[in-house]
Every structure is written in C-alpha cells, then in structure tokens.
C-alpha positions as CSV (number, residue, x, y, z in Angstrom):
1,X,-11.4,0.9,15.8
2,X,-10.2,-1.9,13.3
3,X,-6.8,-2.9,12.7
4,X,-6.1,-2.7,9.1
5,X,-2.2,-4.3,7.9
6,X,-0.6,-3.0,4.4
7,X,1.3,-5.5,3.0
8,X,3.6,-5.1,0.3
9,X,3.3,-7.0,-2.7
10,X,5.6,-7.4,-5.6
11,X,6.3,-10.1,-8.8
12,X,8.5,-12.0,-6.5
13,X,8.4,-10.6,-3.1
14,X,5.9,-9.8,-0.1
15,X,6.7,-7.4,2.8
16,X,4.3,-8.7,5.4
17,X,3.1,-5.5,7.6
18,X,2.8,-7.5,10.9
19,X,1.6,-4.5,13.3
20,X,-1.0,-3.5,11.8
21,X,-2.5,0.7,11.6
22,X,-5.8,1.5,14.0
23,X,-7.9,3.3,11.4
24,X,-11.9,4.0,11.6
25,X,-12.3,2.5,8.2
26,X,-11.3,1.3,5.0
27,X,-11.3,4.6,3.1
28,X,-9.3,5.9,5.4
29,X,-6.8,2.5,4.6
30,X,-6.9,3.2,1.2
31,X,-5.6,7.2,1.8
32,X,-2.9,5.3,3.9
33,X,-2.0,3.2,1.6
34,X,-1.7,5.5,-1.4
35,X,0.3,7.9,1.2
36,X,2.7,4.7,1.5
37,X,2.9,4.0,-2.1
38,X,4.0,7.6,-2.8
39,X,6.6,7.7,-0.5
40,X,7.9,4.2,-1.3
41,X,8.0,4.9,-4.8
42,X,9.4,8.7,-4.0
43,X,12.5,6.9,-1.9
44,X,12.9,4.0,-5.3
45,X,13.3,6.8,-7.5
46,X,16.1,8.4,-5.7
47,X,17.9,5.4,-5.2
48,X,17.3,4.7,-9.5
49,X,14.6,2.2,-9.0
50,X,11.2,1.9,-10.9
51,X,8.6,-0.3,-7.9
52,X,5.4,1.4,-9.9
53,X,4.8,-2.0,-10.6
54,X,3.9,-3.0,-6.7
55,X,1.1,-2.6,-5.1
56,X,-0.1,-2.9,-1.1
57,X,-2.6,-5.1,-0.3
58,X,-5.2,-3.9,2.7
59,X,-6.1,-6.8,4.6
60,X,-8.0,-7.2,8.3
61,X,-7.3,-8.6,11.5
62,X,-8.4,-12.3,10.0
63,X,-5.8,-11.7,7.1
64,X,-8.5,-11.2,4.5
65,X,-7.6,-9.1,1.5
66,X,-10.4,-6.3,1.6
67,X,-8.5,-4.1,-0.7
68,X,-5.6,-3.6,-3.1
69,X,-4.3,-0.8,-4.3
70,X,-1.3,-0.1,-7.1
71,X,1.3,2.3,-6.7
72,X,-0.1,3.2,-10.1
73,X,-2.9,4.3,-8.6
74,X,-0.7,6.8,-6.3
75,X,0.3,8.9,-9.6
76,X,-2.4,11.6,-10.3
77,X,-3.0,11.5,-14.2
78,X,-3.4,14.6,-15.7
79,X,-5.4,14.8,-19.1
C-alpha cells in the first residue's frame, strides 16, 4: 500500500507531515485530506482564526506533489 504525506501549506508557513498515512490510493488521500482540512479549520474557528486560506498538499514517498487540495475545497457550497 503507498504511503501518502499531507503537508500543510500556508502564505508563509509549511507543516511538513513527516510519517506519512498507508492509504490504497490517492482518492482515498484526497477524502483524508479534506477530513483534515475540516477539522483544522473547525479547531481555527474556535480559537477566532480564519486558515480557509491553506491548503494540504498530497505528496508520495519521493516527495512529489500528486495533489493539492484547499480547505476551500472542504466547505460544501450550497446553491
């Protein structure tokens, strides 16, 4: 199974996920990483903070970017 890492990326900061998640594949990283943008953003909002801005980056065992995804993107919009 492949080791995906979600690294957290900001304007002026990266949080570098150095252990990495065992998934089967990258949908499955991009579920997790929405999962992690919600509850990042859920834990900034109680503390006053506004990180919809951020976004995690999905990269493999080589460090290759094979995916980014916005916390934006973790906010269903309804029409």
């Amino acid at each position: 199974m492949p080791i995906y890492y979600f690294n957290v990326m900001s304007a002026s900061d990266i949080v570098m996920d150095f252990e990495g998640t065992d998934l089967p594949d990258i949908a499955t990283a991009r579920t997790e990483a929405i999962e992690d943008g919600r509850e990042l953003m859920s834990n900034a909002v109680l503390e006053g903070r506004d990180i919809a801005s951020r976004r995690i980056e999905i990269c493999d065992e080589a460090g290759d970017v094979l995916l980014t995804v916005a916390f934006s993107e973790a906010i269903r919009q309804f029409d």
